[in-house]
C-alpha positions in Angstrom: 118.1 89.4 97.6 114.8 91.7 97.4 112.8 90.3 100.1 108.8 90.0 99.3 106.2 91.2 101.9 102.7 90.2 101.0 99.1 92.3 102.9 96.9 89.4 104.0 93.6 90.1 105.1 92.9 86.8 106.9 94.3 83.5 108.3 93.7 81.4 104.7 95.4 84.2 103.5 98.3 84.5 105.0 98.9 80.7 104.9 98.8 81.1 101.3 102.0 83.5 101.4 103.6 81.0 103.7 103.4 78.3 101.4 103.9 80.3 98.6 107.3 81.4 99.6 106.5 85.4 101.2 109.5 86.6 103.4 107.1 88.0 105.8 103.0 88.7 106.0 101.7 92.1 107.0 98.6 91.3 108.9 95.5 92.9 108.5 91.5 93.5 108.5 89.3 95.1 106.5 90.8 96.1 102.8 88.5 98.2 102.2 89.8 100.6 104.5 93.3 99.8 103.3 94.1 97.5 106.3 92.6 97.9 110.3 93.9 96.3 113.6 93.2 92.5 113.5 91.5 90.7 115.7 93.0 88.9 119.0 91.8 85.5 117.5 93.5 86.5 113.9 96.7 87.1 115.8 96.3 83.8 117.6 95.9 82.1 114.9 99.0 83.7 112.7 101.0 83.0 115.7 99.8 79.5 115.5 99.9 78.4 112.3 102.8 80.6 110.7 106.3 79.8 111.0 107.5 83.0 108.7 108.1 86.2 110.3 104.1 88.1 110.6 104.2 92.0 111.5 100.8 92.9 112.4 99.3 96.6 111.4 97.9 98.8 114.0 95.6 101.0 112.9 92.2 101.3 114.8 90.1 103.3 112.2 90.4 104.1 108.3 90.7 107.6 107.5 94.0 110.1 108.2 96.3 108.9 110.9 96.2 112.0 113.2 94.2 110.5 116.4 92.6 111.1 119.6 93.7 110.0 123.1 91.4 108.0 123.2 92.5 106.1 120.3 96.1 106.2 121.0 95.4 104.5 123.9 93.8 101.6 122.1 97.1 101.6 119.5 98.9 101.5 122.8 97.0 98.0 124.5 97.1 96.9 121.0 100.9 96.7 120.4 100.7 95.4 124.3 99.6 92.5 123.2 101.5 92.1 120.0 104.5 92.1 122.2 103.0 89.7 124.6 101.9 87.4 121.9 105.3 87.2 120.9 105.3 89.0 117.5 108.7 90.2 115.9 107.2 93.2 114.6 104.4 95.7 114.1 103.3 98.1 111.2 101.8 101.4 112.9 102.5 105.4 112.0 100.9 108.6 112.8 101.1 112.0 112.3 100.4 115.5 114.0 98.3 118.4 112.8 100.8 119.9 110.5 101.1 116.4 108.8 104.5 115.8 110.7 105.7 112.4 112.1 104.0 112.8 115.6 107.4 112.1 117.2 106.1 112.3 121.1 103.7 109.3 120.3 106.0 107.7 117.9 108.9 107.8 121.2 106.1 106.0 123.3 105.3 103.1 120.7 109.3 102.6 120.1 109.5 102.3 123.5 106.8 100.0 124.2 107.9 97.7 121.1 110.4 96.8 123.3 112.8 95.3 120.5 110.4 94.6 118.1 111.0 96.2 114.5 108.8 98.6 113.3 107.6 99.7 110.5 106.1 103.1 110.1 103.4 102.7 107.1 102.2 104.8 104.5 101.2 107.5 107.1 104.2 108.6 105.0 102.8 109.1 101.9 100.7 111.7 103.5 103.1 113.4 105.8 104.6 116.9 104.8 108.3 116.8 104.5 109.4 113.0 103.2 113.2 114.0 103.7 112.4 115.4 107.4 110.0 112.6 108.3 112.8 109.9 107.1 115.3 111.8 109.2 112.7 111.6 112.4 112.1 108.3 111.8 115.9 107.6 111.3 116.1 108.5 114.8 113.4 107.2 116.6 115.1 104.1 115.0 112.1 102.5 112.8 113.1 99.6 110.9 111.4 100.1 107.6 109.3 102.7 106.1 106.6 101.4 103.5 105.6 104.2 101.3 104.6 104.3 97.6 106.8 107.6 97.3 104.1 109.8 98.1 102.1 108.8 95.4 98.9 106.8 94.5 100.9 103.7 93.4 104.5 103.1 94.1 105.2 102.9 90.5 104.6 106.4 90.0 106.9 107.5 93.2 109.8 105.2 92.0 111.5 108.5 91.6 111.2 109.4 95.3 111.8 106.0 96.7 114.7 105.6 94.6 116.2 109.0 96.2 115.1 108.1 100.3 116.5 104.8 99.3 119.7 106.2 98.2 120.2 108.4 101.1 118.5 106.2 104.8 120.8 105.3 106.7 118.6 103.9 109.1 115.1 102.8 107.9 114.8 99.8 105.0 112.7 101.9 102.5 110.1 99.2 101.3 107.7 99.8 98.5 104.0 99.4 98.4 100.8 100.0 96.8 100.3 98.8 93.1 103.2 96.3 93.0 102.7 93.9 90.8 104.5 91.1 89.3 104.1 92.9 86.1 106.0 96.0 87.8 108.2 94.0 90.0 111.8 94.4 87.8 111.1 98.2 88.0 111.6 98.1 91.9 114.1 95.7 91.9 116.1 97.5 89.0 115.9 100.8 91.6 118.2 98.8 94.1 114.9 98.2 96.9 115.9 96.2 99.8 112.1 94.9 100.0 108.6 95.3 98.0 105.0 94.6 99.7 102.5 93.7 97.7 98.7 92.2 98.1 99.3 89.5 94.8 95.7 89.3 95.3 92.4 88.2 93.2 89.0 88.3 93.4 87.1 84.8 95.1 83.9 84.2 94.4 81.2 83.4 97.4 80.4 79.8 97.9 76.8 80.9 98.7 74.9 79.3 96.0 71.6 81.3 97.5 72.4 85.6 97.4 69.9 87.9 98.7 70.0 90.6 95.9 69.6 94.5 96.6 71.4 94.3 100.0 74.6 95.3 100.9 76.9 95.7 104.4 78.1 98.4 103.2 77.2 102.0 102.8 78.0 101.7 99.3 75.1 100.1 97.7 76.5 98.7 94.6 79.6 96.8 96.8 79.5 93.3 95.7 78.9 91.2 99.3 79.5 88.0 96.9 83.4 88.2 96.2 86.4 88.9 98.2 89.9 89.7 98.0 92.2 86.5 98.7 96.4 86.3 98.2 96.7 84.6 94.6 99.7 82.0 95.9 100.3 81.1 92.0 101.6 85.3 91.5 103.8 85.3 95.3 105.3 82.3 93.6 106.1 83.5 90.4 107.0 87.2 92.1 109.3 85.0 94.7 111.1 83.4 91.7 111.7 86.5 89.8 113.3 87.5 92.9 115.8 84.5 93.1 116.3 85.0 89.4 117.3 88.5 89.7 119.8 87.5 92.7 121.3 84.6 90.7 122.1 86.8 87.7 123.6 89.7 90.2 125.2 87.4 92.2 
């Protein structure tokens, strides 16, 4: 069966997924950068209160995913402490200048993860060559690639994930960005071992009393009154498609 990865961007979050019936949480900070490093408490507190399988991103800044020594260093300690924390698996990637799988720092992480699967994240969708950078990964021996076929949304790279799909012979090719309950059968018709998705909504602030005109972020008109939350109601109902489909295979 097509297992279901949900993006949570928070403790409440990713207890949501649990009870909702996720295969696994991806966990992460900040969605407006499309997912940061989480905290050390965060990561406690997945570790304590999560019983289903949590692969924690590492990514230490938003923006491309070609980075300094400096910062490599910090990806480095981070996944240190994933491991020592006792995670089963991290989500990380990076690339060189040329937009190539940066396979000398790649070789480090695998060999720091230390048994822990990895999956190398939509750094993908940016690299240069898809084929070459599956083969690269292939050999490094990543567990999973999540990629929206190296477009905006994953619907409209179903065309490219159905074709790495078709020909890995090592990395699970998981599809993410834009999948929706509403798109689900689409990636599931394509033969996709898994799908992540954020099944999110927006939450309004309990805050009865909102200071108007100011905002946290450089974006002025950013609304510091709602947030994004997993919608447990749509993992459900994307979870039971999922059992449906396998029922009717099956």
């Amino acid at each position: 069966m097509t297992k279901l990865e949900i993006c949570c961007y928070g403790i409440d979050c990713a207890m949501t997924a649990q009870q909702s019936g996720a295969d696994r949480v991806e966990l992460c900070s900040a969605p407006r950068e499309g997912g940061l490093t989480p905290s050390a408490g965060l990561l406690e507190a997945a570790q304590r209160e999560l019983s289903i399988p949590v692969h924690p991103i590492v990514r230490p800044r938003g923006g491309d995913f070609c980075y300094t020594a400096q910062e490599f260093e910090v990806m480095k300690s981070d996944v240190a402490l994933m491991r020592e924390l006792g995670f089963p698996g991290v989500v990380i990637g990076m690339l060189d200048e040329d937009a190539h799988v940066d396979i000398t720092r790649m070789r480090q992480i695998m060999a720091l993860c230390d048994g822990m699967a990895v999956t190398f994240h939509r750094a993908f969708d940016l690299c240069h060559s898809p084929k070459r950078a599956l083969d690269m990964l292939s050999d490094l021996g990543v567990a999973r690639i999540l990629t929206s076929g190296q477009q905006q949304s994953a619907e409209t790279g179903i065309a490219l994930l159905r074709e790495l799909n078709e020909v890995s012979t090592g990395p699970i090719i998981m599809a993410g960005a834009g999948v929706r309950l509403s798109n689900l059968q689409k990636f599931i018709d394509s033969g996709l071992q898994e799908v992540h998705s954020s099944a999110s909504r927006l939450v309004a602030s309990p805050m009865r009393y909102r200071k108007a005109g100011v905002s946290m972020c450089s974006e002025a008109e950013v609304d510091e009154f709602s947030r994004t939350c997993v919608d447990g109601d749509v993992v459900e109902a994307m979870k039971s498609m999922l059992e449906m489909t396998a029922v009717r295979v099956a």
